[in-house]
Legacy VTK file of the C-alpha trace (Angstrom):
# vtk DataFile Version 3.0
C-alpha trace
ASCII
DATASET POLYDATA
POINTS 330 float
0.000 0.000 0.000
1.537 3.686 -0.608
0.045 6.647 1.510
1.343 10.012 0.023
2.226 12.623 3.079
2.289 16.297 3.054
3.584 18.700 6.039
2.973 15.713 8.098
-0.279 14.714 6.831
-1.342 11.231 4.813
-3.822 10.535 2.529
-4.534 7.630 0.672
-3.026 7.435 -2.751
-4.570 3.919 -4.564
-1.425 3.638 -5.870
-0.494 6.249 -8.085
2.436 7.951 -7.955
2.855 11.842 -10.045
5.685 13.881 -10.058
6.650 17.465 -11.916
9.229 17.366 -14.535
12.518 17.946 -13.550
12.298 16.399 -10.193
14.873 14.669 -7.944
13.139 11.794 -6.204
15.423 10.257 -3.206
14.270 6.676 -1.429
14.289 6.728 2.183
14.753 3.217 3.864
16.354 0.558 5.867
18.703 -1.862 3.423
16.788 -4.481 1.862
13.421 -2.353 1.614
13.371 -3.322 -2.008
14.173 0.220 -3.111
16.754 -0.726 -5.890
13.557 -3.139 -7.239
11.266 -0.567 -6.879
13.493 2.074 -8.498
14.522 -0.280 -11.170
11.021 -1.626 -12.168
8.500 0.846 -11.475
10.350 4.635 -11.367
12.660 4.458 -14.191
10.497 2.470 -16.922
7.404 4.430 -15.406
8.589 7.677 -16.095
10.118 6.595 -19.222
6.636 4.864 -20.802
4.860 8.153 -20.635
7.726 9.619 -22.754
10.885 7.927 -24.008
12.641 10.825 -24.592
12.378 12.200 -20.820
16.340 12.200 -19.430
15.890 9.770 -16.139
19.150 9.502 -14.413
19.222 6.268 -11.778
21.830 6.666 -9.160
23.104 4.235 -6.821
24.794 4.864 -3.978
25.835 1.186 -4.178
26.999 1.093 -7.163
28.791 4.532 -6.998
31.147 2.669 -4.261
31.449 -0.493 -6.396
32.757 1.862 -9.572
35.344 3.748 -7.238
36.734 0.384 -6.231
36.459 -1.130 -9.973
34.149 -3.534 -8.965
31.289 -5.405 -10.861
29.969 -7.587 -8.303
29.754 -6.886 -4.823
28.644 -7.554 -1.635
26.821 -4.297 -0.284
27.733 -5.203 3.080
31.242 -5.893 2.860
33.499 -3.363 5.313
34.976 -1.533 2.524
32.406 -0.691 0.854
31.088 0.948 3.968
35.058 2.568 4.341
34.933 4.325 0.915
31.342 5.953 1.597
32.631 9.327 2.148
34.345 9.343 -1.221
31.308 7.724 -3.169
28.804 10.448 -2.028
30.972 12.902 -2.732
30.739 12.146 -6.199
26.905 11.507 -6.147
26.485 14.617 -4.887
29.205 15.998 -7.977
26.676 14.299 -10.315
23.382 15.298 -9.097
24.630 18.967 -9.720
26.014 18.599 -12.865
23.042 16.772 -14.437
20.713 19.716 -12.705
22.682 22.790 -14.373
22.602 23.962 -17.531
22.479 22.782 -20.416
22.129 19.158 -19.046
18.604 19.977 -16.686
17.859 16.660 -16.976
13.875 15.866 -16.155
14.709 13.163 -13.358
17.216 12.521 -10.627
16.340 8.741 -9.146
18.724 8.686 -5.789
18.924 5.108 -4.375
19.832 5.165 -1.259
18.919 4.153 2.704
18.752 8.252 2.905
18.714 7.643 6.585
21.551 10.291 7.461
19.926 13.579 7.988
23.165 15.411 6.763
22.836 13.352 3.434
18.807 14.512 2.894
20.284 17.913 3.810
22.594 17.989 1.165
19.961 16.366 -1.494
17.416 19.181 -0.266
20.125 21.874 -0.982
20.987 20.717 -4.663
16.889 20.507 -5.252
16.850 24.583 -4.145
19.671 25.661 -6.289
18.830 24.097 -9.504
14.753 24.963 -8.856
14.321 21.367 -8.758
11.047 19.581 -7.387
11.630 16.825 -4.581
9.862 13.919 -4.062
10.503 11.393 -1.259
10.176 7.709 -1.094
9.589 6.193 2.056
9.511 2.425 2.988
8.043 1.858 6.303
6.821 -1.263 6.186
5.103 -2.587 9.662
6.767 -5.418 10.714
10.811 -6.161 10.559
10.198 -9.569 9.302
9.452 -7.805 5.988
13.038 -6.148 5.900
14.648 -9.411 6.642
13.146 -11.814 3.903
15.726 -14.179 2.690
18.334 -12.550 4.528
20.264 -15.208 6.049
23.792 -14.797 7.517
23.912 -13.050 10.476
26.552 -9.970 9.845
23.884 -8.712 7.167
20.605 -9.131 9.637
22.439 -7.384 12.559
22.948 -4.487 9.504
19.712 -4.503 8.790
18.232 -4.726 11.663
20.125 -1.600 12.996
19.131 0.386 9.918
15.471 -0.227 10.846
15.930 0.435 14.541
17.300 4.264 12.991
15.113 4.372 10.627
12.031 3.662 13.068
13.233 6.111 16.151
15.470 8.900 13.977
15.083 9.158 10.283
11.260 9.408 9.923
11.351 12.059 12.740
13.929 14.028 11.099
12.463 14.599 8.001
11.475 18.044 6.727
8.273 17.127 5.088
7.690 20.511 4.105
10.830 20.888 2.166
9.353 18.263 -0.281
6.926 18.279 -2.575
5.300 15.299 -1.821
6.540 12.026 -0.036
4.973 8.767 -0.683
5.654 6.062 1.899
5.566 2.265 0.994
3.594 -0.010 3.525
3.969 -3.337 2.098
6.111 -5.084 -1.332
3.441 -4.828 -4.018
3.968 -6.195 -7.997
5.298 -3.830 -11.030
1.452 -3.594 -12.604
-0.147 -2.510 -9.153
1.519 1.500 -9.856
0.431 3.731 -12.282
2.982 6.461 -12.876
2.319 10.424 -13.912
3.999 12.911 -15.147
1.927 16.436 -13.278
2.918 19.059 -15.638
4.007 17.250 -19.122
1.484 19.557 -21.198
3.180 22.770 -20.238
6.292 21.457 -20.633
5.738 20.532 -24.461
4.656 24.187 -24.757
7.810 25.649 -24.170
9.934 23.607 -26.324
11.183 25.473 -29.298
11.057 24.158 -32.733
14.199 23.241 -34.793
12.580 24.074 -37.710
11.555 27.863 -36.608
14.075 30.952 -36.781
14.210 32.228 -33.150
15.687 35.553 -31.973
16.281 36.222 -28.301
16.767 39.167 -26.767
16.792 40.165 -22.552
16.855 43.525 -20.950
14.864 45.758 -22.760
13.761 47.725 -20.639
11.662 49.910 -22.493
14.440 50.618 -25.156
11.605 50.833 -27.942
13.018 52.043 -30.670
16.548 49.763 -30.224
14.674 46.940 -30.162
12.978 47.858 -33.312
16.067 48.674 -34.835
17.439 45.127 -34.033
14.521 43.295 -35.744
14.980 45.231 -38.828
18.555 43.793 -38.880
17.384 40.613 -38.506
14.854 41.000 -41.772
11.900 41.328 -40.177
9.570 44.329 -41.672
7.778 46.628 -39.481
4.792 48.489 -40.578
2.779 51.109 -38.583
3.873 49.106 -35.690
3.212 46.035 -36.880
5.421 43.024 -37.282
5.097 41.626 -40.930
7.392 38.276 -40.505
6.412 34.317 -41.263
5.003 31.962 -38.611
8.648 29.859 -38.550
9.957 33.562 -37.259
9.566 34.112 -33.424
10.850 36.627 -30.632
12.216 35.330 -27.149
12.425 38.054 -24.726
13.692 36.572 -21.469
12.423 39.478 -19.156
12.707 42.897 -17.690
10.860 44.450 -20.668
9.543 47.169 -18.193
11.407 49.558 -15.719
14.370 51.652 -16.120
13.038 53.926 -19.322
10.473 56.432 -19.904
8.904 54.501 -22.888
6.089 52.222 -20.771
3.527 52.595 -22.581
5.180 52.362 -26.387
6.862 49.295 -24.801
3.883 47.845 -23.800
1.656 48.875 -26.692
4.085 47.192 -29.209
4.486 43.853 -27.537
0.366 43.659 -26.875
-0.225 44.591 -30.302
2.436 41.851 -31.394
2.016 39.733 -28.653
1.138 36.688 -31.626
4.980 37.083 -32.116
7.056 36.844 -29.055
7.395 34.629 -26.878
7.736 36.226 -23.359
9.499 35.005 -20.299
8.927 37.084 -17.360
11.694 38.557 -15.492
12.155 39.760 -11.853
10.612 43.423 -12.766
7.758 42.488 -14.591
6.958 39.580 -11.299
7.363 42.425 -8.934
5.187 45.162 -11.248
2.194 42.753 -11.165
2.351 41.713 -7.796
2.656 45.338 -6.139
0.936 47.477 -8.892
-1.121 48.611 -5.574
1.996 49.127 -3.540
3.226 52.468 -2.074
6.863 51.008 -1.003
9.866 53.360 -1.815
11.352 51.197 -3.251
9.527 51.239 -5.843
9.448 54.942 -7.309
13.270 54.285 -7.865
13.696 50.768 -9.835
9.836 49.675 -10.430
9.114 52.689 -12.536
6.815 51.708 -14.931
4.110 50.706 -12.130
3.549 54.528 -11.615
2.800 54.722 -15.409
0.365 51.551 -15.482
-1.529 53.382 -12.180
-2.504 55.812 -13.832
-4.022 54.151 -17.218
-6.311 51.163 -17.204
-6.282 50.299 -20.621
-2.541 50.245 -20.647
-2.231 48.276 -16.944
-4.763 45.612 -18.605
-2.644 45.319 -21.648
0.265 44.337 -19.033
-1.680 41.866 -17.319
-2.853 40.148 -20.609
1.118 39.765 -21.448
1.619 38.792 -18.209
-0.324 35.950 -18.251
0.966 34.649 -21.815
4.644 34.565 -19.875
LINES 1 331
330 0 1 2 3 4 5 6 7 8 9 10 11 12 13 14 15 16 17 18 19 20 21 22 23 24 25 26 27 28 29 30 31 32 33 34 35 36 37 38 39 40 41 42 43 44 45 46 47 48 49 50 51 52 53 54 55 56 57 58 59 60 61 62 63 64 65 66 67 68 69 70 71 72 73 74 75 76 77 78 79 80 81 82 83 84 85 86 87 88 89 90 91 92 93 94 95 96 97 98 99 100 101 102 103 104 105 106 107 108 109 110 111 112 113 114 115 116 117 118 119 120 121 122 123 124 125 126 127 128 129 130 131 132 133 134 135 136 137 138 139 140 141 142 143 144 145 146 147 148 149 150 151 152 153 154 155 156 157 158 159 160 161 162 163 164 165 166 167 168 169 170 171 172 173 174 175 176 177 178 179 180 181 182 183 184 185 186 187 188 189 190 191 192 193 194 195 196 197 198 199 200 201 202 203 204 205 206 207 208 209 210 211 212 213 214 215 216 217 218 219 220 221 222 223 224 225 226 227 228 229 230 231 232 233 234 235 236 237 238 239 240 241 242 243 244 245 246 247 248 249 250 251 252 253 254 255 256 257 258 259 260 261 262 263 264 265 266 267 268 269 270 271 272 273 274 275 276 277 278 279 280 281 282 283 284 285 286 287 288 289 290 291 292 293 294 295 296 297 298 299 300 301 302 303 304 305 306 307 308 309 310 311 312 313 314 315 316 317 318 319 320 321 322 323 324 325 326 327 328 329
C-alpha cells in the first residue's frame, strides 16, 4: 500500500504515484526495503513509458562505491564498501549537480539510497533549491521487521539490517522536513510492477515551451523599455515593421527573457508594441515584470526608484490591462 504525506499529513493514494518534470526523487529506507527493485522496475520504466525521450538519471549509492573500487559484483555489506562511503557520495552529490545545471537539466534525478543520514537529505534538499528542482521522497516503512529481513540469512547482514530499521524507526522518519518536499509517498507493504500507475503532473506545459528546430528564433533580454533599439534590431534581422506592426512568417519568433519594463520612460510604447504583437514573441517574465504585477497597488519606496513603470500603469487602465494580458501569456 503507498500513503502520500504532506507537512505531516497522509492521505490515501490507490497507488499512483505523479511527479513534476525535472524532479529529484530520493528513497528513504532501511537496506533491503526493495528500493533498488522498486526504483529499477516501477520509477525508471514508469517515467520513461509516458515519454521515451524524458532524461531519467538512476543513481546508486551502491553502485557509486562499487565503480570507485572497480568492482562489478559486490557484496553491499562488505566493510569496505562501507570505508569508501565518504568518497562515493561525494561524487553523487558531484553528479546530481552537474546533471541539474545547464544545459544538461535533466527531467529526473532517481537517488537510491537508505537516505537515513539527515546530513545526506540535507545535502539532497540543498541541490533541489539551487537548480529549482522539485523533490519527491520515497519512504519504505513497512510494519513489521520480518518484511526487511526476507531471505536474509547470515547473520553480519541481519544485525545491519536490523540496525538500519531500529534508525530508521526512532530517527530518520522524525527528522524529516516534510515541508521541504513536494510530496513524499511512503511504501507499507512489497506490491507487484502492474499494481503503480505512474504520472507525469505538468508534461502539457512542458511541451509548450519547447522550441522548434525548424523555426528561426531571436532572443533578446533587458529591454527595458528601449523601444526604438529593439525595433532597430529586428529590422537587422529582416523582419519588416509596418505602422507598428510586425510583418514576418510563422517559422519567425521573438524570445524576450524578461525585464521588458522599468528603467526607461517609454512604458507605454513598450507595452503597446508587444500587446499589439504579442502573436509574435514569446515572453518570459523577469524579476521586474513579477514584482510590477504583484505590487501594482503598492506604495513602497522602493519602488518609485527601480519599479518605474508601475507609476505609469496606475494611472491608465487600458494600458495596466494590456500588461496583465502579457503577463499571463509569460
Amino acid at each position: 500500500m503507498i500513503n502520500f504525506i504532506k507537512f505531516n499529513e497522509i492521505v490515501n493514494m490507490n497507488r499512483e504515484l505523479s511527479f513534476n518534470l525535472h524532479s529529484i526523487i530520493i528513497t528513504i529506507g532501511p537496506s533491503n526495503s526493495g528500493k533498488t527493485y522498486f526504483c529499477k522496475n516501477i520509477l525508471v520504466p514508469g517515467l520513461k513509458s509516458i515519454n521515451n525521450n524524458l532524461n531519467v538519471q538512476y543513481i546508486s549509492s551502491d553502485d557509486t562505491r562499487a565503480d570507485l573500487l572497480g568492482l562489478k559484483e559486490y557484496n553491499k555489506y562488505d566493510h569496505f564498501m562501507k570505508d569508501i562511503s565518504e568518497s562515493a557520495f561525494d561524487l553523487l552529490y558531484m553528479k546530481i549537480d552537474a546533471l541539474a545545471r545547464f544545459p544538461v537539466m535533466t527531467e529526473y534525478i532517481i537517488i537510491d539510497s537508505t537516505g537515513l543520514s539527515e546530513v545526506f537529505r540535507n545535502k539532497i534538499e540543498k541541490l533541489a533549491e539551487k537548480h529549482h528542482y522539485s523533490l519527491y521522497g520515497i519512504v519504505f516503512n513497512y510494519k513489521s521487521y520480518d518484511m526487511y529481513l526476507n531471505n536474509i540469512k547470515d547473520s553480519q547482514s541481519k544485525r545491519i539490517i536490523t540496525d538500519h530499521i531500529k534508525r530508521f524507526k526512532e530517527k530518520t522518519l522524525r527528522e524529516i522536513k516534510y515541508s521541504l518536499y513536494n510530496k513524499i509517498y511512503k511504501v507499507t507493504e512489497q506490491l507487484e510492477v502492474n499494481e503503480f500507475k505512474i504520472n507525469v503532473l505538468n508534461i502539457n506545459e512542458y511541451k509548450k515551451t519547447r522550441i522548434s528546430p525548424n523555426n528561426k528564433y531571436i532572443i533578446i533580454g533587458d529591454l527595458h523599455e528601449c523601444i526604438d533599439e529593439l525595433k532597430a534590431l529586428l529590422e537587422k534581422n529582416r523582419i519588416k515593421i509596418n505602422n507598428n506592426l510586425i510583418e514576418c512568417s510563422e517559422n519567425e519568433k521573438i524570445i524576450l527573457v524578461g525585464d521588458y519594463i522599468d528603467k526607461g520612460s517609454k512604458t507605454s510604447e513598450i507595452i503597446n508594441f508587444l500587446y499589439d504583437n504579442r502573436e509574435h514573441f514569446i515572453l518570459i517574465r523577469g524579476n521586474h515584470e513579477e514584482f510590477t504585477y504583484r505590487h501594482l497597488n503598492s506604495n513602497d519606496e522602493i519602488i518609485k526608484e527601480y519599479y518605474t513603470a508601475i507609476h505609469v500603469l496606475r494611472n491608465y487602465s487600458i494600458l495596466k490591462q494590456k500588461f496583465k494580458v502579457l503577463y499571463q501569456l509569460s
